[in-house]
C-alpha positions in Angstrom: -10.1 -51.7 -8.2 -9.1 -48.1 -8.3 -7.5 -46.6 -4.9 -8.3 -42.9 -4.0 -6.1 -40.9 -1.9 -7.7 -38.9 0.6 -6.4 -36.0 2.9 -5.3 -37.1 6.4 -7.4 -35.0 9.4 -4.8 -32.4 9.6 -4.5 -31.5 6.2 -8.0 -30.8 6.1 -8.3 -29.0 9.6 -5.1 -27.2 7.4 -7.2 -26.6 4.7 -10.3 -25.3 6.6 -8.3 -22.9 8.5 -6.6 -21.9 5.4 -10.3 -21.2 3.8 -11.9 -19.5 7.1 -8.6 -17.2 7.3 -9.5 -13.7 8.1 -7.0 -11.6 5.4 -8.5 -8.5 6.0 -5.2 -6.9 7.2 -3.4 -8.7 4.2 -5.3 -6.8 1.9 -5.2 -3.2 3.4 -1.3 -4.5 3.7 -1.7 -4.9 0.0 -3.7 -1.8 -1.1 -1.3 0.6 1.0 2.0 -1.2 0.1 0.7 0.0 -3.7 -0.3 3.3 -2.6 3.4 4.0 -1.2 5.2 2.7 -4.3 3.2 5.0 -6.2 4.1 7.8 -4.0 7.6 7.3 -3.5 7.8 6.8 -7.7 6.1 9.8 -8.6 8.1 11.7 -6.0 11.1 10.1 -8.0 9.7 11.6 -11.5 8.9 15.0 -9.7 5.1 14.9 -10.1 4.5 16.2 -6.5 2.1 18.4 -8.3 -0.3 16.5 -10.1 -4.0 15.1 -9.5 -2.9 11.4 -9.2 0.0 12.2 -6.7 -3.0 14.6 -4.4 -5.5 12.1 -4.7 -2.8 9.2 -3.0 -3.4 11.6 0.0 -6.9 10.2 0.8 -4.8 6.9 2.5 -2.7 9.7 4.5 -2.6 7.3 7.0 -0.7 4.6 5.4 2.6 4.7 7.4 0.9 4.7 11.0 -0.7 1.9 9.6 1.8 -0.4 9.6 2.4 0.2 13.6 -1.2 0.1 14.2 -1.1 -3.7 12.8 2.0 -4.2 14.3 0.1 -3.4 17.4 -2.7 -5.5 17.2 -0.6 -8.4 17.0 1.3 -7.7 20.3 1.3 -10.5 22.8 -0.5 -9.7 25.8 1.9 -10.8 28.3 5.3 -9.2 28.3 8.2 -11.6 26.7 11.7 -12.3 27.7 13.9 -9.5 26.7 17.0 -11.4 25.4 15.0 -13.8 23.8 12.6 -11.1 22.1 15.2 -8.8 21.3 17.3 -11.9 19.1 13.8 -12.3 17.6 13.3 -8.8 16.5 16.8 -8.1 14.8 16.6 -11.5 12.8 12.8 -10.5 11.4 14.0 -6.3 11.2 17.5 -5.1 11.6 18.6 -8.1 9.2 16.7 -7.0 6.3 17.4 -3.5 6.7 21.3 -4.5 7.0 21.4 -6.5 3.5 19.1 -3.8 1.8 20.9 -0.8 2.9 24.0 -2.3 1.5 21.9 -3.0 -1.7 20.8 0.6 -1.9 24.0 1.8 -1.6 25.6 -0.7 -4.0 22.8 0.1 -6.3 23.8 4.2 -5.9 27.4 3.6 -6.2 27.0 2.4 -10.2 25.7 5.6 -11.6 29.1 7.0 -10.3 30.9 4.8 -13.2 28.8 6.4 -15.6 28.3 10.0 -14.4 29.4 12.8 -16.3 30.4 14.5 -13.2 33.7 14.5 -11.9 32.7 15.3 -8.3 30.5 12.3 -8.1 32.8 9.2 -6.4 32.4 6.3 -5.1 33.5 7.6 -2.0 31.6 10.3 -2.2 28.6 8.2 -2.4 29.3 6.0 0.3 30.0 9.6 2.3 26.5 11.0 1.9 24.9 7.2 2.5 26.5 7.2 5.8 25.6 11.0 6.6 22.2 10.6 5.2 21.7 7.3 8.0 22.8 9.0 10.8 20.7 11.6 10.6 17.2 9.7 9.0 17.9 6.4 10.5 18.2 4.7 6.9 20.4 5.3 3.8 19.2 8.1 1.2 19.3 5.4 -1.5 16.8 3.0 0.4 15.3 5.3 2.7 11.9 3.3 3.4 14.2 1.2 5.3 13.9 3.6 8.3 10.4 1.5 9.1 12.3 -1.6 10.0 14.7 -0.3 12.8 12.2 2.3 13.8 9.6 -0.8 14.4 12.2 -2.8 15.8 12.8 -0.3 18.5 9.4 -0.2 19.0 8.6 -3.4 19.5 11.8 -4.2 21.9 11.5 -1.2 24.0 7.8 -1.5 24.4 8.3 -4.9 25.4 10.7 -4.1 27.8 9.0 -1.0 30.0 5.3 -2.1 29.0 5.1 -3.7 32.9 6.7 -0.4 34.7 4.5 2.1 33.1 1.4 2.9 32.3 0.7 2.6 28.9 -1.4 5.9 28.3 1.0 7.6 30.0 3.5 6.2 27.5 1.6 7.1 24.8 1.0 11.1 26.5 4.6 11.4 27.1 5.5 9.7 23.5 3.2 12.9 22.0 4.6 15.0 23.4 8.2 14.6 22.6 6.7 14.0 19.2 5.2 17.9 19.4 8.9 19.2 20.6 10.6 17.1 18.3 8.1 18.4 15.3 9.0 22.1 16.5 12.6 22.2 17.0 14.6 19.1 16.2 12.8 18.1 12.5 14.0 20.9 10.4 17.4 20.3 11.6 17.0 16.8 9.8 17.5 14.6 13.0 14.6 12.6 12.5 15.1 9.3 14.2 12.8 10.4 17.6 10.0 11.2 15.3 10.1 8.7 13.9 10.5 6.3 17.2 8.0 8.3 19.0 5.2 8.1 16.9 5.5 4.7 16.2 5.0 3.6 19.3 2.4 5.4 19.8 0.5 3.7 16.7 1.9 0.3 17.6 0.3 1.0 21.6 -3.0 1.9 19.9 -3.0 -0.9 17.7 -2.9 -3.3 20.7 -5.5 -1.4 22.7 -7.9 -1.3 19.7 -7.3 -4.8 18.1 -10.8 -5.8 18.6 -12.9 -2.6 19.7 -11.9 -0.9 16.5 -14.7 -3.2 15.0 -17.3 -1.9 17.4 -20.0 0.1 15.1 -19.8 3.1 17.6 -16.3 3.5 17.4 -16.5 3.4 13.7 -19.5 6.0 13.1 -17.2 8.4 16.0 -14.4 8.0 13.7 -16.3 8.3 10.4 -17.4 11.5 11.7 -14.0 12.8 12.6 -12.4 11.7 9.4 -15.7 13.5 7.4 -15.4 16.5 9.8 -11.6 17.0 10.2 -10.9 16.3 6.1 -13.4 18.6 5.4 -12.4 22.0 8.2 -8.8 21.5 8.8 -6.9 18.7 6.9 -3.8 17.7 8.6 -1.1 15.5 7.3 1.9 14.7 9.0 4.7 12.5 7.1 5.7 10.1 9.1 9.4 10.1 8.0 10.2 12.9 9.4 7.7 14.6 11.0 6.3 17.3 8.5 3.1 18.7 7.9 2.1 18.2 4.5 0.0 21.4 4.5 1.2 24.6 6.6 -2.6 25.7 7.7 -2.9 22.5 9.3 -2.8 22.0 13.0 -0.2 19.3 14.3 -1.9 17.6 17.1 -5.0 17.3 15.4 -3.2 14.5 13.1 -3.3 12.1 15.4 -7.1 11.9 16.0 -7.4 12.4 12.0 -5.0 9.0 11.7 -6.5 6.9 13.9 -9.8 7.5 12.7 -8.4 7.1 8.9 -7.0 3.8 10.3 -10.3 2.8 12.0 -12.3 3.3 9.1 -10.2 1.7 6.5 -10.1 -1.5 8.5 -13.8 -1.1 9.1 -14.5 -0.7 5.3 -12.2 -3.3 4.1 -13.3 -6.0 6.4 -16.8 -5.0 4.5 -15.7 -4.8 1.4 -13.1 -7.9 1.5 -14.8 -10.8 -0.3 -15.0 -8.9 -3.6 -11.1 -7.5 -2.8 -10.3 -11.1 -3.2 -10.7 -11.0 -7.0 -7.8 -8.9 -6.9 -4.7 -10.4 -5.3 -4.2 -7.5 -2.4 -3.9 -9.8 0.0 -0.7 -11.6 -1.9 0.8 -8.4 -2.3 0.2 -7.6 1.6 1.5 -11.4 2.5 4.7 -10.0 0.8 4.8 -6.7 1.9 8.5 -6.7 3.4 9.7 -7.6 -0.2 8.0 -4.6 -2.0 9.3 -2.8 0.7 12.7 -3.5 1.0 13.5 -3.2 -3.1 11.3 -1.2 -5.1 13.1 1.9 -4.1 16.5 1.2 -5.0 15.3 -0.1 -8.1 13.4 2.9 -9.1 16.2 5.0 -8.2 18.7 2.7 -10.8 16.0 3.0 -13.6 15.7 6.6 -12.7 19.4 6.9 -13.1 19.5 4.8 -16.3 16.5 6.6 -17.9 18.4 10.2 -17.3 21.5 9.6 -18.7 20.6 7.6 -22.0 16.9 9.0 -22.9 17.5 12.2 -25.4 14.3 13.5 -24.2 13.4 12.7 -20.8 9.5 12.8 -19.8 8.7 12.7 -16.7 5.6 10.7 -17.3 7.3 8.3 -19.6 9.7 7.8 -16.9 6.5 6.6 -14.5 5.4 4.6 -16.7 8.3 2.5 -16.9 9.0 2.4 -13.3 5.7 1.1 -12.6 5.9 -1.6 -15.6 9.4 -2.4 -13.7 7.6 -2.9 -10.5 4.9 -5.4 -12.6 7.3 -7.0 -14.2 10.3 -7.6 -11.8 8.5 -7.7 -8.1 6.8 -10.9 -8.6 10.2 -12.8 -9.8 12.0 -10.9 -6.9 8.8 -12.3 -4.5 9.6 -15.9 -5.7 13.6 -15.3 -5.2 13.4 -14.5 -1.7 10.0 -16.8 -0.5 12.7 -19.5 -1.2 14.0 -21.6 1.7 18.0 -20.2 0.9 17.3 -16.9 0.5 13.2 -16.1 3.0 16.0 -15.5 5.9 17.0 -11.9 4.1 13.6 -10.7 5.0 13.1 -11.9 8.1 11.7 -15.0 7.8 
């Protein structure tokens, strides 16, 4: 008599939940983890000036993103400082400790095979350091300034959220943003930017969590997107608190991001049973591990490429940074989902 096996109740109540699981955030994860490696490797091959590279600015919002989300999953009662600030610098300041050590690692090898005599190893590790206290992350893995500026966020938030209002937090947050944006970002100290704005995303993200789906709120913020892209396009960067374009206005950015945000969440949560042909949502699952080394690694092939290649193409030089990311990324994912080594990103 043949014996079948059949799944215990849990497994399937596992298995439902598992199949009714909402990934609409994985997969805008996903699409804008791509769009900023794209960015960040065409910045690295200095085609800042082509169609591909202008066209990445439609997802201008991408880096408020990240805060927003962060937001939206905010508890709504305040937790235990102590205990939420351990949390927070095992799942941030962790990673961004072993990667920034990798980035400069990874910078420090190109001075073994420089042809320049003023370029040391300790000259390297000089400019790392300078380049962190200033940016809040090393020059060689500079994304990493997201992790410590989210972890400060998250444990500062936690910590006065009871004591002050929150609009008023997010009012005085702006405008420290505004001075900082006029007389402290040129100067390249760029850490309260970068703080202050992020909070402000991250407060907005847990305010809006669910009303962001509310069809009023997204035809309001269709229209500001349509109406504000198409008069006055404004793009701040988020690392450091630029505008992209010097004709646009700096406080209109924030109402022009939000809405972006809004919208993108609205049209994904649309759109995501046909995304799910496509993987986003594995690439947004494993967003902390693009994050944390796909710059360093472009910056090695960069090296690599312009010392050995007789006739360096700039194009050529994309090409095989993306067919790194392709190729390597997903064996790097699998390395550190692994039970030794998941507790270098946070997990």
């Amino acid at each position: 008599m043949k014996v079948f096996k059949t799944n215990s109740c849990a497994e399937q109540a596992h298995n439902i939940a598992v199949s009714l699981r909402d990934n609409t955030l994985d997969i805008v994860a996903g699409i804008l983890i791509i769009r900023m490696i794209l960015g960040h490797y065409m910045v690295m091959c200095k085609l800042q000036d082509t169609l591909l590279f202008e066209s990445l600015n439609i997802l201008f919002f991408y880096m408020p993103w990240f805060f927003f989300k962060s937001g939206m999953f905010c508890s709504a009662e305040r937790k235990e400082p102590k205990k939420f600030l351990g949390t927070n610098i095992k799942k941030f300041m962790l990673p961004f400790l072993v990667f920034s050590v990798i980035g400069t690692i990874l910078a420090i090898i190109p001075a073994f095979v420089s042809d320049y005599s003023n370029t040391t190893i300790l000259s390297t590790i000089k400019g790392e350091l300078t380049t962190f206290v200033r940016h809040g992350s090393t020059g060689w893995n500079s994304p990493l300034w997201f992790l410590i500026s989210l972890c400060l966020v998250r444990v500062v938030f936690n910590y006065i959220r009871n004591f002050i209002n929150h609009y008023v937090i997010i009012g005085m947050l702006m405008a420290f943003a505004f001075f900082h944006y006029l007389y402290l970002a040129d100067k390249g100290l760029w850490w309260g930017g970068n703080f202050s704005r992020g909070m402000i995303f991250y407060i907005l993200g847990m305010k809006l969590k669910d009303l962001q789906y509310n069809k009023i709120v997204f035809v309001i913020s269709l229209i500001i997107v349509i109406a504000v892209g198409v008069i006055k396009p404004t793009i701040v960067t988020m690392f450091g608190n630029f505008l992209l374009f010097d004709d646009g206005i700096y406080l209109l950015w924030y109402p022009f991001c939000l809405a972006g945000i809004i919208v993108f969440n609205n049209l994904i949560k649309f759109t995501g049973k046909f995304l799910n042909h496509y993987h986003f949502d594995d690439m947004g699952s494993n967003s902390m591990i693009y994050y944390v080394i796909h710059y360093p690694l472009g910056f090695l092939l960069c090296s690599a490429y312009n010392h050995f290649a007789p006739n360096p193409n700039n194009w050529e030089l994309f090409m095989y940074l993306c067919l790194m990311w392709l190729g390597m990324l997903p064996l790097i994912t699998y390395i550190f989902n692994t039970k030794r080594l998941s507790f270098l990103i946070g997990k």
